[in-house]
Structures are given as structure tokens and as C-alpha cells.
C-alpha positions as CSV (number, residue, x, y, z in Angstrom):
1,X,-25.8,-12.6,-8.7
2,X,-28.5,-10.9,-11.0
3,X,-27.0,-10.9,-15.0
4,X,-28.3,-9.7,-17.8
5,X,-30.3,-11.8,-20.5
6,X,-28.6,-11.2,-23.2
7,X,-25.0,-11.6,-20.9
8,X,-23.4,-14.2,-23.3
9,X,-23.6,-11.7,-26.3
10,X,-21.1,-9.5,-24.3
11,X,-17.8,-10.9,-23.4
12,X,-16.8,-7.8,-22.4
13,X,-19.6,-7.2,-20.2
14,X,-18.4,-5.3,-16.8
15,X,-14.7,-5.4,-17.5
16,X,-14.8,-1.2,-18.5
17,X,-12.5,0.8,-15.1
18,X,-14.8,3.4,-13.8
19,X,-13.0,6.7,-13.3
20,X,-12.6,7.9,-9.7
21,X,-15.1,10.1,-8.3
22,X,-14.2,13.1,-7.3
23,X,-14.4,15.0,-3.7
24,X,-18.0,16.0,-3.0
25,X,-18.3,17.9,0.2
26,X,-20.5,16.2,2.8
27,X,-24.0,18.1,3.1
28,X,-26.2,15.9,5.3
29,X,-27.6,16.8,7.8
30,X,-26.3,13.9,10.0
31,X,-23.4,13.4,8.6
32,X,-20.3,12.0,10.5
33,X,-17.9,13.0,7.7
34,X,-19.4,16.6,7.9
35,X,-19.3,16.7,11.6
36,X,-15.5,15.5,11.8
37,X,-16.7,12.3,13.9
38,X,-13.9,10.4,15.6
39,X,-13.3,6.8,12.9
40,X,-15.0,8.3,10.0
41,X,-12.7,9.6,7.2
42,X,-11.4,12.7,7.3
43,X,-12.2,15.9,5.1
44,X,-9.3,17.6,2.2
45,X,-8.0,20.8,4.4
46,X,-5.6,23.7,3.5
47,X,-2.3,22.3,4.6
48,X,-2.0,18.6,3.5
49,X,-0.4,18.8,0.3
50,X,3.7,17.7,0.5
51,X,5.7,21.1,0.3
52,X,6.8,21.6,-3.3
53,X,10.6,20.8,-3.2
54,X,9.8,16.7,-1.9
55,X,7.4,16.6,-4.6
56,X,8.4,15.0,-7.8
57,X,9.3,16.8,-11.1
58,X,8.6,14.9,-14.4
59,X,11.5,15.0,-16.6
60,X,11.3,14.4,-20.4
61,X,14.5,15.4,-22.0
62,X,18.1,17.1,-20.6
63,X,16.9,20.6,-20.7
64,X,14.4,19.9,-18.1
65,X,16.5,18.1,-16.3
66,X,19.1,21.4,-16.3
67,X,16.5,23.4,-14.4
68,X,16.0,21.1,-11.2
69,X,17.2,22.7,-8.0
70,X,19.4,19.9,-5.6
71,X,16.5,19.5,-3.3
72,X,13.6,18.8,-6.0
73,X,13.6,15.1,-7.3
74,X,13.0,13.7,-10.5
75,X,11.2,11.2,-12.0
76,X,11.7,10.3,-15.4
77,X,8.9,10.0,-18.0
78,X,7.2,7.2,-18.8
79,X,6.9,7.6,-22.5
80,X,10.9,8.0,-23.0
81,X,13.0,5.7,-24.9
82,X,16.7,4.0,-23.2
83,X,18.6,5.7,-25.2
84,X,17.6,8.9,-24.0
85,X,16.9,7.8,-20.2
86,X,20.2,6.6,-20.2
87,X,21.8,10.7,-21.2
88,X,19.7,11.8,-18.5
89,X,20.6,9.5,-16.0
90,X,24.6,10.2,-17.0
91,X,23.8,13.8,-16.6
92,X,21.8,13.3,-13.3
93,X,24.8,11.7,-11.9
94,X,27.6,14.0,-13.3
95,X,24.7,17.1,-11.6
96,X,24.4,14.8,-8.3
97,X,20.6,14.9,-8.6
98,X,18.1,12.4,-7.1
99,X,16.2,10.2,-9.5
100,X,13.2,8.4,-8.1
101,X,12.8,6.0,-10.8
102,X,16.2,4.6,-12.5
103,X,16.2,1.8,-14.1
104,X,18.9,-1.1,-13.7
105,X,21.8,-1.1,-16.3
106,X,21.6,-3.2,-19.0
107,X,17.6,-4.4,-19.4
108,X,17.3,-2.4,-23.0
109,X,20.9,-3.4,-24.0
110,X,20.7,-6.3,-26.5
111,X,23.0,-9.3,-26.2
112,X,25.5,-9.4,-27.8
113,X,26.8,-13.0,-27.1
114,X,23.8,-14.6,-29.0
């Protein structure tokens, strides 16, 4: 393992996530990825992507929610609060929509016996 010299400066040293590279189309001239070789991985084509109803739709609030068709599915947003999850889910239900990502009753409800 090679480290730097001045290594115990930086605690932090290494822990930064590197972003994913991107697709870059294989160029060389013996290339097994270019030549579609038998084991090797396979090249991004026309044709792979889900079709657009069985892909998810992000919801953020009830108005969003309104315009989902019966076949799309929903996922709710992250960044939204219980109280307003829990209106959306009550709609969803009352709508008989598909919701990837509910959460179980009664995790952001306080107790009330304590």
C-alpha cells in the first residue's frame, strides 16, 4: 500500500465518492466490447429502456398525484414530510393507485402513552 507523506495531516484522506463515469463508446481497435464478443459486457442499444407506463412517477404533493393514469406507478418523494405522505397515501388508496414506496402506519406518529 503506497500513502502519502504527509497522510496523518488528512483524516479525511480518500473517503471523497467519485461520481460515476459515464458511457464512452468503445473505439479500439481490438476491442471485445466494440466487437460484441460473447462474455464481455454488452453495449447501451435503442430498445432497452422499460416502456414508460412500468416506469416510476415521482410524486410531491396531491395534484401530482391526480394526474397518474392506473397503469403508471408512484413513488413518493423523498424530501416530503408524514403529514403530507400520509394525504397522499389516503388519496392513492381512495384513487386505487399503486405506490412503490409506502411507508408502515404509525413510524412518525408520536406516542402517546409516554
Amino acid at each position: 500500500m503506497v500513502l502519502r507523506k504527509d497522510w496523518h495531516k488528512f483524516h479525511k484522506l480518500g473517503k471523497k465518492v467519485k461520481a460515476k463515469r459515464k458511457w464512452r463508446r468503445a473505439r479500439g481497435r481490438h476491442n471485445k466490447i466494440r466487437e460484441s464478443k460473447r462474455g464481455h459486457p454488452l453495449k447501451p442499444k435503442i430498445g432497452y429502456k422499460v416502456s414508460e407506463y412500468s416506469r416510476p412517477v415521482t410524486i410531491e404533493n396531491i395534484r401530482q398525484l391526480l394526474m397518474l393514469r392506473k397503469e403508471e406507478h408512484a413513488v413518493i418523494a423523498g424530501n416530503v414530510g408524514e403529514r403530507k405522505r400520509k394525504e397522499i397515501m389516503e388519496r392513492a388508496k381512495s384513487m386505487q393507485l399503486n405506490i412503490s414506496n409506502p411507508r408502515k402506519s404509525g413510524i412518525g406518529e408520536k406516542n402517546e402513552s409516554a
